[in-house]
N, C-alpha and C positions, 0 to 999 in steps of 0.2 A: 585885306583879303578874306578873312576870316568872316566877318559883315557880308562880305559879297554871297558867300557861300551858302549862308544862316539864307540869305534871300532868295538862292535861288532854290535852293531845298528846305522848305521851312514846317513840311512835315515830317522832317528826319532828325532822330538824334546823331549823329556824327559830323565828321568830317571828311574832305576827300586827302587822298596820301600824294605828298606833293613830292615828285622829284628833288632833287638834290640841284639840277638845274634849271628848275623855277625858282633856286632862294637862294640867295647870298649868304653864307654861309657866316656866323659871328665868333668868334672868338670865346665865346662862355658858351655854347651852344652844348646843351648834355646829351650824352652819345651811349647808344645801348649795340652794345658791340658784339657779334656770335659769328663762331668760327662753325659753317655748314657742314666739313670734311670730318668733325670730330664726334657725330653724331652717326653711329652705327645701322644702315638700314635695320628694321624692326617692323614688326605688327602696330605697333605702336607709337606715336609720335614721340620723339625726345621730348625732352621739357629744360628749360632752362629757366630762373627766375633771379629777375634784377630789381633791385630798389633804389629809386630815381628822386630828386627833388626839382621840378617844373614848375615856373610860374603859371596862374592861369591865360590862358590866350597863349604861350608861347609855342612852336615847335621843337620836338627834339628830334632828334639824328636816329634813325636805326642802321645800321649798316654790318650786314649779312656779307663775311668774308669764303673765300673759293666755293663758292655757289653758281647755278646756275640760274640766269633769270629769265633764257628763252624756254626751260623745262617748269618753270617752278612757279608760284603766283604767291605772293605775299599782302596779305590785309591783317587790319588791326580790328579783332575784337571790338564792338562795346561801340565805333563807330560804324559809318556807312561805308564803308571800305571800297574805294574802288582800286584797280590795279594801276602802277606807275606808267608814266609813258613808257619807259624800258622796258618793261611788261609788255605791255601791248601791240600785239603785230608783231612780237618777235619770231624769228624761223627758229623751228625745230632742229633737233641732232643731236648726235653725241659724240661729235668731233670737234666741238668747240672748246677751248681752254676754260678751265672755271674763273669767277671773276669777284671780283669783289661791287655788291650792288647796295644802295646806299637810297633812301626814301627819307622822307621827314612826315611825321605823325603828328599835327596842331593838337593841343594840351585843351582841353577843359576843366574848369575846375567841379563840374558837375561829376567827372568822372576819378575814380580812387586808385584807378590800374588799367591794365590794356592787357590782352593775351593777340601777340603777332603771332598767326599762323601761317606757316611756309606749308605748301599742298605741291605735290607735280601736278602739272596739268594734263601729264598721260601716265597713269602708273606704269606704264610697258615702258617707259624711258625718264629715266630718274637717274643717267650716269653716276650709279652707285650711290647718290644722296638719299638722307631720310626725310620725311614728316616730322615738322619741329611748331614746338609752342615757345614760344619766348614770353613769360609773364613777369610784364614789367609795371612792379608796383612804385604810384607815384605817394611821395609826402608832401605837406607841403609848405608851400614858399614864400616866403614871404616873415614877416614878423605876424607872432600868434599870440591871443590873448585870450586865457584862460583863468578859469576861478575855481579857487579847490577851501576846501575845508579840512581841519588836522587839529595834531593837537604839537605845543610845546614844549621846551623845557630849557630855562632859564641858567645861566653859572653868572656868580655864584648867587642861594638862596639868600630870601629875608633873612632881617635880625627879630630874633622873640625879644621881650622885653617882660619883667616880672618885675615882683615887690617882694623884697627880703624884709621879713621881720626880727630883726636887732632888738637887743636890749642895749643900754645906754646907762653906764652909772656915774651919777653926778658928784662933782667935789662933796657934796654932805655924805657920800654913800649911797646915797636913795639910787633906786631902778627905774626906768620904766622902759616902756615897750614901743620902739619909732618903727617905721616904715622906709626901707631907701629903694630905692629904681637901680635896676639892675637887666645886664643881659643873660638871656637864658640861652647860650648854648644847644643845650641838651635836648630844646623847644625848637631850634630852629630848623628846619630842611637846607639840606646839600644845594638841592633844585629850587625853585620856581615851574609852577605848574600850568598851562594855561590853554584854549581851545580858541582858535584863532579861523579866521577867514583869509585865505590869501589870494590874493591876484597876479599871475605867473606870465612873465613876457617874456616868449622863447622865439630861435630863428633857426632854423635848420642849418643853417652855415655855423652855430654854436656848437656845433656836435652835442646837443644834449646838455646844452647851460641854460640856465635862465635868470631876469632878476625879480626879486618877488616882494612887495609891501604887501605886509598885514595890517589886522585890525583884531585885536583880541577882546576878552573879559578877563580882567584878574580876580585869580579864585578867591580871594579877601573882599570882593567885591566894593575897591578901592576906587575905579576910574579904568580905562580903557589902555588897556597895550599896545604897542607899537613895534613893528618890525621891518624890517630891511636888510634883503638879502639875497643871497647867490644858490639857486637853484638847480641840482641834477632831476632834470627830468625826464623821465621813462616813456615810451610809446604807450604804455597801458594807465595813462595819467597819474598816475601817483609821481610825485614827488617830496622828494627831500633837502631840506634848506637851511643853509648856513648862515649864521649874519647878526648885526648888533640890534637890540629890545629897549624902545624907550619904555621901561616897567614900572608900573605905580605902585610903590614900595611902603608899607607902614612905619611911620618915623611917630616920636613921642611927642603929646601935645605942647603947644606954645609954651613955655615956663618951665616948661619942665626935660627935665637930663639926666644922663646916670649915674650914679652915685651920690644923689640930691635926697632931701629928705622930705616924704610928704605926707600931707595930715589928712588925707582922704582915700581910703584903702579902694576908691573908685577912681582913681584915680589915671588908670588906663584903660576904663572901660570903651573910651573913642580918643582910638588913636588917629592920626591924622595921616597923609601921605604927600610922600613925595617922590620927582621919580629920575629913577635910576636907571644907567645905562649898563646894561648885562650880553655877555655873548649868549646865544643861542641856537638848539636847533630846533627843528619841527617835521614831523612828516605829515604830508597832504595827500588828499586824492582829490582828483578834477571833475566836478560838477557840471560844467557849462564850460563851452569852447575850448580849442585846441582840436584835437583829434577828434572831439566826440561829432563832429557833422559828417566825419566818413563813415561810407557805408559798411556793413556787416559785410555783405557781398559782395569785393569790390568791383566787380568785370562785368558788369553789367551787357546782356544782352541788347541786338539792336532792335528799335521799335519798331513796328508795322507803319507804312505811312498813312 
C-alpha cells in the first residue's frame, strides 16, 4: 500500500491517513491515544506530547476520544495529510453525540515525529471542543548499532614488581650484597586504566540496555584490551558499561619469580604479559549510529510538489 502511494504522489513527502477501516488492525499495533473533552477551548491550541517506538513502513493507530469528526479535521504534520473518509462529506451540527474517531498515520523512517493537528472546520461550531496538537515523537525500532569512545577502569589493578637489595652473610661470616624480586605493593594501582572504543547493540524494547565489545590500548602499552558488556544507554548517546576485561597484564620474565635471587639488577627492565580477566567499567559517548541520524528538528514541514 505504501509503494502504491509513493507512485502515485511521487513529488510529495508524506503519506495519506488511512481509516481504521481500510486496515486490519494487529495486535502489536502502537496507539497514540488523547482524550478531546479534556482540552479547555483556548486561543491557543492544547498541546499534548507522546513518545512512540515505530518500525519504519509501519502504521500506527491515532485515536482521538469524545471528539467530534463531522466539526473537526485531523492531519498529520510532516506528511501530505489528507482527511479520513470519516472526515469527509460528513454533516454538520451540534446535536450529535461525541465519539470516538480513530485514523492510522504510515510511519517513515525519514521522519523523527509527527505534530497531529485537530482544527474545526468552522470556528462558529466547535461543540465546546479545542484546537489540539498532538506531538508524537517517534524512536526507533528496530536493533541499533552504534560506536562510542570512553575511557575505562579495571578491578582489581596490576601487580608492580621490584628488586630488593639484601645482604647475605655466609657460614665464613663474609657479606655481600644479592638482589631478590619481589612485589611492590605500594607501586601498584587499585585500577587499571584504559581508553577504549566500543560498539553498543541497543533495542528500544531493552528499555535503555545494551550489549557492548570493546577494543582498548593498555596504558603499559602491553597488547590490546578486551571488553564485554552490558550497557545503560541514554537518548543523548553516552553510555555507561558494566562487564568482564580480557586485560594484558605485566607478569615477570621467563625464569624468573618472586623471591628468587638475581645477578642482573636489569633484570625487569622487560617484563612480559599476560592476560588477565578483570571486572570493569567504562563510560562512553556515541560517535556514529544510533540516535545520531535523527534530526535536530524533528517535525519536519511538508514539501512543495
Amino acid at each position: 500500500m505504501w509503494r502504491l502511494l509513493r507512485a502515485i504522489c511521487p513529488f510529495t513527502v508524506g503519506v495519506l491517513l488511512v481509516p481504521v477501516t481500510a486496515y486490519a488492525e494487529a495486535d502489536d499495533v502502537v496507539t497514540v491515544t488523547y482524550d478531546h473533552a479534556t482540552c479547555a477551548a483556548a486561543d491557543a491550541p492544547c498541546v499534548e506530547r507522546y513518545d512512540k517506538s515505530v518500525p519504519d513502513g509501519r502504521l500506527f493507530l491515532v485515536e482521538i476520544e469524545n471528539t467530534r469528526p463531522d466539526l473537526f479535521t485531523y492531519e498529520a504534520r510532516g506528511l501530505v495529510a489528507i482527511q479520513p473518509d470519516a472526515v469527509v462529506g460528513a454533516a454538520a451540527g451540534g446535536a450529535k453525540p461525541r465519539e470516538t474517531h480513530r485514523f492510522y498515520v504510515p510511519h517513515s523512517a525519514r521522519f523523527a515525529g509527527y505534530v497531529i493537528k485537530i482544527r474545526p472546520q468552522d470556528s462558529a461550531k466547535t461543540d465546546g471542543l479545542a484546537s489540539v496538537d498532538l506531538i508524537v515523537e517517534i524512536r526507533p525500532s528496530g536493533l541499533q548499532l552504534s560506536f562510542g569512545g570512553g575511557f575505562a577502569l579495571g578491578l582489581p589493578g596490576d601487580t608492580a614488581y621490584g628488586l630488593r637489595d639484601s645482604t647475605i652473610t655466609a657460614e665464613d661470616g663474609t657479606t655481600s650484597s644479592a638482589l631478590f624480586v619481589r612485589e611492590e605493593s605500594d607501586r601498584a594501582d587499585a585500577l587499571t586504566r584504559g581508553v577504549a572504543t566500543f560498539i553498543h547493540l541497543s533495542d528500544p524494547r531493552w528499555k535503555g540496555l545494551g550489549a557492548s565489545f570493546g577494543l582498548g590500548l593498555d596504558p603499559n602499552n602491553l597488547g590490546q584490551d578486551y571488553y564485554l558488556g552490558v550497557s545503560l544507554v541514554s537518548p543523548q548517546k553516552a553510555a555507561f558499561t558494566l562487564g568482564v576485561n580480557a586485560h594484558s597484564a605485566p607478569t615477570l620474565p621467563a625464569g624468573v619469580n618472586v623471591g628468587e635471587r638475581v645477578a642482573d639488577a636489569n633484570a625487569l627492565n622487560n617484563l612480559g604479559s599476560r592476560v588477565r580477566w578483570t571486572f570493569f567499567v567504562a563510560f562512553s559517548y556515541n560517535f556514529l549510529g544510533g540516535d545520531g541520524a535523527r534530526l535536530a528538528k524533528p517535525f519536519a514541514e511538508p514539501d512543495s510538489p
